[in-house]
N, C-alpha and C positions, 0 to 999 in steps of 0.2 A: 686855450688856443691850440689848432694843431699844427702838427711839425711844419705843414705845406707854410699854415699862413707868418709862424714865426720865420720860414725861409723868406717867405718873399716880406716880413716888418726886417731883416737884417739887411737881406739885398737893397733897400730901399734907399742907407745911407750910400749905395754908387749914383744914385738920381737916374735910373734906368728909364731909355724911352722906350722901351720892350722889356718885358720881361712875361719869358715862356716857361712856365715849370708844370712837368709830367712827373706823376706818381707808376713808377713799374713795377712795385715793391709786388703784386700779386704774381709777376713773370719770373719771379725766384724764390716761389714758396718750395720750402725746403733747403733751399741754400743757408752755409753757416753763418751771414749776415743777416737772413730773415729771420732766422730762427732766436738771433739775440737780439733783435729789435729794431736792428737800423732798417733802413731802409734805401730804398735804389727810387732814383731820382734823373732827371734828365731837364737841363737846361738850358734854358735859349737867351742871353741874355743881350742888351746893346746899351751902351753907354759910353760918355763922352770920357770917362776914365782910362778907357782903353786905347785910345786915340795913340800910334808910335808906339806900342807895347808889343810885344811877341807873345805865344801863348803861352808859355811857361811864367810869366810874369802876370797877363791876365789871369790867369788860374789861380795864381797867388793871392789876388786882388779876393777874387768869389772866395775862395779857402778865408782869408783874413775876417774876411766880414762876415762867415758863418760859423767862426771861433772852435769852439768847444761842440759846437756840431755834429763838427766832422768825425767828431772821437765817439761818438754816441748815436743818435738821432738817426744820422744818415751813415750807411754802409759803402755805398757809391754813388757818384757823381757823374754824370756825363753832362760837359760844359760847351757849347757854344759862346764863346764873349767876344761881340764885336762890336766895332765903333760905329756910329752912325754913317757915313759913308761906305761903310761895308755892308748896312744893315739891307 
């Protein structure tokens, strides 16, 4: 399985009515993150979890659910997470 699709099989437990995920990982070839493997990412996400949340607390949410991830896999993250009336 690749990284993209294990992101969006973990994002899945938020029950997202959107979800947007861009691979940028070629936009920092050379960078110290590419180079050890993670990767740069950029996501769009909407779900009813976020609903009263602030974005430091939605971020927490994506962080939480893509675990061990974040320490590996992926180097950076760019998150849009919003709730369905915002979407």
């Amino acid at each position: 399985m690749s990284v993209m699709d294990t992101i969006r099989e973990r994002l899945a437990a938020l029950s997202p009515t959107r979800l947007e995920l861009i691979d940028d990982s070629h936009l920092h070839a050379g960078h110290a993150g590419a180079r050890s493997g993670g990767g740069h990412f950029r996501l769009t996400i909407v779900s009813e979890c976020f609903r009263g949340k602030n974005t430091v607390a939605r971020h927490r949410i994506v962080y939480d659910a893509l675990g061990e991830m974040m320490r590996r896999e992926i180097h950076a993250l760019a998150i849009q997470a919003r709730s369905p009336e915002e979407n």
